[in-house]
C-alpha positions as CSV (number, residue, x, y, z in Angstrom):
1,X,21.6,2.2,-20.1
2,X,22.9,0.8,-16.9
3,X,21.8,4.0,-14.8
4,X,18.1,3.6,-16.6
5,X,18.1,0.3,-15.1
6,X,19.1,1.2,-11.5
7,X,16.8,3.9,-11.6
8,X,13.8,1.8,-12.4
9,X,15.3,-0.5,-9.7
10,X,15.0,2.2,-6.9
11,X,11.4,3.3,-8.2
12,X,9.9,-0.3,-8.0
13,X,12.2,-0.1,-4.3
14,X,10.3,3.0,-3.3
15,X,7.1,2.1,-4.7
16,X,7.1,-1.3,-2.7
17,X,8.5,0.2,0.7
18,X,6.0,3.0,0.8
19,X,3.0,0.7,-0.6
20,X,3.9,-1.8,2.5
21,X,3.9,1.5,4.6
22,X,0.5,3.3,3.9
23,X,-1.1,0.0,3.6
24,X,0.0,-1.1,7.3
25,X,-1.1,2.7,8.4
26,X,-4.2,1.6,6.6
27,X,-4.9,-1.8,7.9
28,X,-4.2,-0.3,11.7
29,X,-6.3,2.1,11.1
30,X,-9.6,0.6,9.6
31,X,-8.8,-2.4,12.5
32,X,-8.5,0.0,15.3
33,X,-12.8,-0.3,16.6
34,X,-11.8,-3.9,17.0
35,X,-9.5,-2.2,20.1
36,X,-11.8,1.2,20.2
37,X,-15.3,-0.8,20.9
38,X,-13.7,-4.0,22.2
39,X,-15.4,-5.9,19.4
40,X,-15.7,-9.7,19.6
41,X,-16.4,-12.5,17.3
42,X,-18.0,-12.2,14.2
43,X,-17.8,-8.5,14.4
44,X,-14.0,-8.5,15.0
45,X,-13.5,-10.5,12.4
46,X,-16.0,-8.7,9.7
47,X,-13.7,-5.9,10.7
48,X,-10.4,-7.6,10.6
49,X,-11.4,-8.6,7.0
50,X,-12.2,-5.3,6.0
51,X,-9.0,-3.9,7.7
52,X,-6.7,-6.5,5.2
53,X,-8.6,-5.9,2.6
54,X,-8.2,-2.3,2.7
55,X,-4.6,-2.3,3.3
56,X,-4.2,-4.5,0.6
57,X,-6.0,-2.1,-1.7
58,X,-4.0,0.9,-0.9
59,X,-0.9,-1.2,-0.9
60,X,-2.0,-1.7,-4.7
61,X,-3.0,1.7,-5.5
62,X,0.5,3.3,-4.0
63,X,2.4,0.7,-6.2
64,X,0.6,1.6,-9.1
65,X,0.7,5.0,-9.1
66,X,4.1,5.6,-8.5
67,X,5.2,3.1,-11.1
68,X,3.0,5.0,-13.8
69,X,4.1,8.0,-12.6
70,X,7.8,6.9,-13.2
71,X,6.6,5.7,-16.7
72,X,5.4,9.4,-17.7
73,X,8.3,10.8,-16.6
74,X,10.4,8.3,-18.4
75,X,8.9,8.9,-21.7
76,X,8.7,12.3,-21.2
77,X,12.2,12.8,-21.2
């Protein structure tokens, strides 16, 4: 029981560290023409938007799938 526990504790641990990860690649990535193009004002900030909002997304989708993925697993065995 108590090891179940711990390992669900480490899977939400490694879902959450590499969510936070690929969503930061992500966000630098889809913000990087601000720095590219040297984009100003509304522009840089459309993008800037886009660049959270992106991160954000695959921040969610990585925390998602892993945890589901975990879950078949779990019930699997």
């Amino acid at each position: 029981m108590a090891g179940e526990r711990d390992a669900r504790t480490v899977e939400i641990g490694y879902a959450l560290v590499t969510g936070a990860f690929l969503g930061g690649v992500a966000g630098v990535v889809l913000a990087s023409p601000v720095l590219v193009f040297g984009l100003r004002g509304t522009a840089a900030g459309a993008v800037a938007w886009v660049a959270v909002a992106g991160a954000l997304g695959v921040f969610g989708v990585r925390v998602v799938r892993v945890l589901w993925r975990y879950d078949r697993r779990r019930r699997a065995s």
